[in-house]
C-alpha positions in Angstrom: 98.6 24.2 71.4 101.6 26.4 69.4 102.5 25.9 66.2 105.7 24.3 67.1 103.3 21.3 69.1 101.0 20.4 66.6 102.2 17.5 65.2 101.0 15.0 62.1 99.9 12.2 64.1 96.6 11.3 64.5 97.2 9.6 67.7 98.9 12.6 69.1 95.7 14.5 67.7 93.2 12.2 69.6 95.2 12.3 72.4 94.9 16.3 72.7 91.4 15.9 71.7 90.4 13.6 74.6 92.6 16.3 77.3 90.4 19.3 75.9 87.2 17.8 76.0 87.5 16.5 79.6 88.7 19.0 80.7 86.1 21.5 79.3 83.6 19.1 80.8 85.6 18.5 84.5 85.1 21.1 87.3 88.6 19.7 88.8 90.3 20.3 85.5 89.1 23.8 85.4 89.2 24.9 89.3 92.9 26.5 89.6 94.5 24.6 91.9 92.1 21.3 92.0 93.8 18.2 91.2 92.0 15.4 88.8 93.5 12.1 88.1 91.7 11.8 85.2 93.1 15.1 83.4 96.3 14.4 84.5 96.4 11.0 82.9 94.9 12.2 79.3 97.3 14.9 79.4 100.4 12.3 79.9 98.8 10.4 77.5 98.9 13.7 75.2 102.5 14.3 75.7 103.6 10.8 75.5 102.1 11.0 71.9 103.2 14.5 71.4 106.7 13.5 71.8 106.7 10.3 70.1 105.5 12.2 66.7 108.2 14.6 67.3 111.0 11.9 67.8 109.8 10.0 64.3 109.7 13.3 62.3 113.2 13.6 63.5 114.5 10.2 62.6 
């Protein structure tokens, strides 16, 4: 994560969290290539967070 996608949320922070441990944990995740629905979804779930933080720091 860059500087510029670190956000204040702690919600976005969980979020990330919950992506990098899986996927640490996931052969799918870390097989180039391999698809896992799981890893997919926490990662969404990441950016959906991500971008939400972003959009409120803006307003």
């Amino acid at each position: 994560m860059t500087a510029a996608e670190q956000t204040e949320d702690p919600f976005a922070d969980e979020a990330w969290r919950a992506a990098i441990e899986h996927a640490a944990g996931c052969l799918a995740c870390r097989t180039p290539g391999a698809e896992c629905e799981t890893g997919e979804r926490l990662l969404r779930a990441y950016e959906e967070a991500a971008r939400q933080a972003r959009a409120e720091e803006l307003a």
